[in-house]
C-alpha positions in Angstrom: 5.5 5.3 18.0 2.2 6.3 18.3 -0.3 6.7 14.8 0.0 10.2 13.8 -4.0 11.2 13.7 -6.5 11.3 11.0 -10.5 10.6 9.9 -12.0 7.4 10.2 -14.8 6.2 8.2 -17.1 2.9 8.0 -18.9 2.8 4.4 -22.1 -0.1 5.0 -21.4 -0.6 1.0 -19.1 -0.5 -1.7 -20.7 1.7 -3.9 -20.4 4.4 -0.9 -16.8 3.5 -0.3 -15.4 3.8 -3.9 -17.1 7.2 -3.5 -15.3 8.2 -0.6 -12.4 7.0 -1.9 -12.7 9.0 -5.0 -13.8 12.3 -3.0 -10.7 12.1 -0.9 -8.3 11.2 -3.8 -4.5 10.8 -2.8 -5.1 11.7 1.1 -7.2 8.3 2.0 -6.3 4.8 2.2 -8.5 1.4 2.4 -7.9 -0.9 5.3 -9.3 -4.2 5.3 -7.1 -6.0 8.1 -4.7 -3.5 8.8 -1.4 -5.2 9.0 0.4 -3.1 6.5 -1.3 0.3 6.3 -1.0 0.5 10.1 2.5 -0.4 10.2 3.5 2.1 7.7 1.7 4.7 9.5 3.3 4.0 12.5 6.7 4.5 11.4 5.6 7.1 9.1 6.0 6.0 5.8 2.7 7.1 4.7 0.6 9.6 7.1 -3.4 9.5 5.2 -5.6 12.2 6.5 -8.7 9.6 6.2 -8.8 6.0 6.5 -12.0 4.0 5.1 -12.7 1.1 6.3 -14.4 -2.1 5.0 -15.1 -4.3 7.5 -18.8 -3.0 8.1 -19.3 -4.1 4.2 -21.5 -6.7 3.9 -20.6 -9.8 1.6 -16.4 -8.5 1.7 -15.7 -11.3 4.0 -17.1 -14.2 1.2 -15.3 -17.2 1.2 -17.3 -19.5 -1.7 -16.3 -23.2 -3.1 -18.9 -23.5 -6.2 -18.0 -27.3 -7.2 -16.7 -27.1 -10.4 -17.0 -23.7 -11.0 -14.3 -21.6 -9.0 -13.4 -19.9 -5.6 -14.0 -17.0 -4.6 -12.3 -15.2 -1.7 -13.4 -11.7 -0.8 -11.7 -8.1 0.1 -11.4 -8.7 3.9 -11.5 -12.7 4.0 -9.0 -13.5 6.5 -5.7 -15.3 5.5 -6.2 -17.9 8.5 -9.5 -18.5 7.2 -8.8 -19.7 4.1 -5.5 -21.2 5.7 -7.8 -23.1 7.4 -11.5 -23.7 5.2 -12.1 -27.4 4.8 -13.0 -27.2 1.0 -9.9 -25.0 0.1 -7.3 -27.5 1.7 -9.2 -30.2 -0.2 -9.3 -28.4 -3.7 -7.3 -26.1 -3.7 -4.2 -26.9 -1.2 -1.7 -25.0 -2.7 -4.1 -21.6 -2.2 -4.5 -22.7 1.5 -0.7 -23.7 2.3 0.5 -20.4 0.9 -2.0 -18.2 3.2 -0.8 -20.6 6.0 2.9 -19.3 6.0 2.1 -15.7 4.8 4.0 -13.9 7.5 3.0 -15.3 11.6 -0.6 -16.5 13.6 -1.3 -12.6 14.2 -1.1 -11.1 11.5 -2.5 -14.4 9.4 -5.6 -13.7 11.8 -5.8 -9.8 11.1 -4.4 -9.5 7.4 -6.3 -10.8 4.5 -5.5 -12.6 0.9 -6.7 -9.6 -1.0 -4.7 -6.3 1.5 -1.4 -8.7 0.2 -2.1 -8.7 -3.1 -3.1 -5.2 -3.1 -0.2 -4.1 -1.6 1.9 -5.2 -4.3 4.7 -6.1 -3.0 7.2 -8.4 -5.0 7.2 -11.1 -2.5 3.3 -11.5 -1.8 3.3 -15.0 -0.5 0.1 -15.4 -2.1 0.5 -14.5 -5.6 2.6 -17.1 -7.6 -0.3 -19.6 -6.2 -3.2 -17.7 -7.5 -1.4 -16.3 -10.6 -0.8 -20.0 -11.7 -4.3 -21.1 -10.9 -5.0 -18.5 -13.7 -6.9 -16.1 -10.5 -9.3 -12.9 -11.8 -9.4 -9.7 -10.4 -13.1 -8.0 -9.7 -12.7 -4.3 -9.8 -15.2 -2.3 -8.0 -15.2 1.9 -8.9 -17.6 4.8 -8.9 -18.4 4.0 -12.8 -18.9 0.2 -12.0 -17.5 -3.2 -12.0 -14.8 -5.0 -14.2 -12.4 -7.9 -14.2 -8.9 -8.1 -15.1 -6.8 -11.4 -15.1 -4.5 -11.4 -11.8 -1.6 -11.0 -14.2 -2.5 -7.7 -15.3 -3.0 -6.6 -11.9 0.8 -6.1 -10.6 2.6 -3.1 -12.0 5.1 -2.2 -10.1 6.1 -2.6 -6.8 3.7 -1.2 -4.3 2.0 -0.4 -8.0 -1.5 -1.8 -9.1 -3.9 -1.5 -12.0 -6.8 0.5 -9.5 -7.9 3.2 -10.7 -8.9 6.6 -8.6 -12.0 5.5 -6.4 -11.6 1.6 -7.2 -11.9 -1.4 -4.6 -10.8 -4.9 -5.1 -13.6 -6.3 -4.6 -12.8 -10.2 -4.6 -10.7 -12.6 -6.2 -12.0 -15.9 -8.1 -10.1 -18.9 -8.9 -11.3 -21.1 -12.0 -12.1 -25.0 -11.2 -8.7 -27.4 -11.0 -8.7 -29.2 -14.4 -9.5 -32.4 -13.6 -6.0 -33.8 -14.4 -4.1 -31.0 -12.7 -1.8 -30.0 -9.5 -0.5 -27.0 -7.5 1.9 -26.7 -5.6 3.7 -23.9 -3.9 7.4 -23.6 -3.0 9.2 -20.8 -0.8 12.7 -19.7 1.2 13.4 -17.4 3.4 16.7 -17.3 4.9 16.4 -15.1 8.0 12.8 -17.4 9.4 9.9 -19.4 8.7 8.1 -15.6 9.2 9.8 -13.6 7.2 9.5 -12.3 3.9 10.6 -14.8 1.4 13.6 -14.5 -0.4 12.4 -15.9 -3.1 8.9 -18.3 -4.2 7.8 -20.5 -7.0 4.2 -21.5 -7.8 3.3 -24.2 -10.4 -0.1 -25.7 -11.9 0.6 -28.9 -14.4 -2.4 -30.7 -16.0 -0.5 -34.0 -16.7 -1.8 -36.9 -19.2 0.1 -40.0 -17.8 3.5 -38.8 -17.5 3.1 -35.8 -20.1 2.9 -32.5 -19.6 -0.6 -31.2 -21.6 -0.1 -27.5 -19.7 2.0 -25.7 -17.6 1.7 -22.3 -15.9 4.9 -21.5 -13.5 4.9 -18.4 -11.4 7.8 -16.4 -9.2 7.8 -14.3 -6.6 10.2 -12.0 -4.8 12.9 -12.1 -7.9 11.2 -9.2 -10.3 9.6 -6.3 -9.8 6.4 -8.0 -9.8 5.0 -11.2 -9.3 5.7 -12.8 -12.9 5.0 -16.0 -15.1 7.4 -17.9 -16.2 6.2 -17.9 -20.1 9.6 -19.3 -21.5 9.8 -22.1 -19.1 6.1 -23.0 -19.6 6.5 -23.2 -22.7 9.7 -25.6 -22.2 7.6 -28.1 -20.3 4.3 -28.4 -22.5 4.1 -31.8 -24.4 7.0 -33.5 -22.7 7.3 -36.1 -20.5 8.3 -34.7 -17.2 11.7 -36.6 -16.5 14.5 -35.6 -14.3 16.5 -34.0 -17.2 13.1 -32.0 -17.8 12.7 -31.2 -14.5 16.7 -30.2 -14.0 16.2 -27.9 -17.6 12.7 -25.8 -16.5 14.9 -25.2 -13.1 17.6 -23.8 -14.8 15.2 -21.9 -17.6 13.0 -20.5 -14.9 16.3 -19.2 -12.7 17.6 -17.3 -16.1 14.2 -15.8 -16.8 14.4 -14.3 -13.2 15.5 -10.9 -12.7 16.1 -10.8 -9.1 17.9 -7.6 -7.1 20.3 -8.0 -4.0 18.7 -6.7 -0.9 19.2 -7.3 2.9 17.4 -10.6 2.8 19.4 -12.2 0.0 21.7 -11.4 -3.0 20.6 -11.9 -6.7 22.6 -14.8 -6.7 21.3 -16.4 -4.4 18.0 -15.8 -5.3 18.6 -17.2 -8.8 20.0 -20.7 -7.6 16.5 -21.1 -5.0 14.3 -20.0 -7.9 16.0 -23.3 -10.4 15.9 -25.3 -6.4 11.9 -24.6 -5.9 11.0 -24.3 -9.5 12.0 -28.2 -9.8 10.5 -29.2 -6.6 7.5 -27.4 -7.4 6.9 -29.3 -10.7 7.9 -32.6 -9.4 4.9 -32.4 -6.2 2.3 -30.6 -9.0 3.1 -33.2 -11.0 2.7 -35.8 -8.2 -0.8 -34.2 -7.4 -2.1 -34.1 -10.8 -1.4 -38.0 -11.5 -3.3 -38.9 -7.5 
């Protein structure tokens, strides 16, 4: 099906795209790679009368590794580039594995970190990672810049915190405590390129075999990308044994609230999230000890 037509435009800087955002309200839509807007236009979901785009933008495509100060990936940084950055796998692995099994080799070479984020969709491959690595939000608008933490950015599905005439400007990761690990866990039942069914993202800064601090993210079982608060909270100060690891499973599956769709049922969904929640703690842990 061919696109059904509308305007083009190519901003040269943010400040001039935020403005045409705000100027063409409810009719326009941002594309920064593309993969989702134009498939939804295609089959008609949504049918913009202007499209802005932000590749032109100078500085958008940033991907930064400031030693022991943070990452910072930009608007239209590509997935397969930070799949693939030498100082991300090194630092931050977890960040690079999950953009390197977002969706296929296409689309990871077309679609960027930031579009599947923005898109808000409960099963962003990306978002348990960079909401346990405690990730910030730069907001760009017509009035000026703010920051809001990642967690704060999700409020529905397909619902964000932008406001009329805002940009996501980048996102920034904080430094890896020194004593810390990552690690990302997902299933999908249909292919290794679908949509997961269901994802689990945990960062552990461990003091010999003791938890210090846990942050435990899900994905694709809420309405939003959430934290696991209660099973966070069940980890810190104990020593991470099997019986621990079997209990956040099962704490982290009941704070879940997972629907039945075409790709798997609630059950289901549950049983993965206590599977990968367990195997996610046990390889963070592993990381933060090496």
């Amino acid at each position: 099906m061919p696109l059904p037509k509308f305007e083009y435009l190519a901003p040269t800087t943010l400040e001039e795209a935020c403005q045409l955002l705000k100027e063409k309200g409810d009719d326009a839509r941002l594309m920064g790679g593309g993969t989702d807007l134009l498939t939804k236009m295609k089959r008609r979901v949504i049918q913009p009368n202007t499209v802005i785009g932000l590749k032109k933008i100078a500085g958008l495509d940033i991907i930064k590794v400031d030693r022991g100060k943070g990452l910072t990936i930009g608007a239209v940084a590509l997935l397969g580039d930070v799949a693939s950055h030498p100082q991300i796998k090194r630092f931050f692995p977890a960040i690079a594995y999950a953009a390197s099994v977002t969706a296929n080799v296409q689309i990871r070479n077309m679609g960027t970190v930031v579009g599947n984020l923005c898109n808000a969709a409960p099963s962003a491959d990306n978002a348990p990672t960079l909401l346990a690595m405690d990730a910030q939000v730069t907001i760009m608008g017509v009035e000026g810049q703010r920051t809001i933490p990642l967690e704060d950015f999700f409020k529905g599905p397909g619902i964000t915190a932008l406001e009329p005439g805002e940009i996501v400007k980048e996102i920034f990761v904080p430094w890896p405590h020194p004593h810390s690990g990552v690690s990302y866990q997902h299933i999908s039942p249909r292919s290794k390129v679908d949509i997961s069914a269901a994802c689990v993202a945990a960062m552990l800064v461990m003091e010999g075999n003791i938890c210090k601090e846990a942050r435990v993210a899900l994905g694709a079982v809420a309405p939003v990308p959430m934290r696991g608060k209660k099973t966070e909270k069940h980890l810190e100060g104990k020593e991470l044994t099997k019986e621990t690891l079997e209990q956040a499973g099962k704490q982290a599956s009941k704070e879940c609230k997972p629907i039945s769709d075409m790709r798997a049922s609630a059950q289901y969904r549950r049983l993965m999230v206590e599977v990968l929640t367990k195997r996610a703690l046990a390889e963070a842990a592993t990381r933060a000890r090496a």
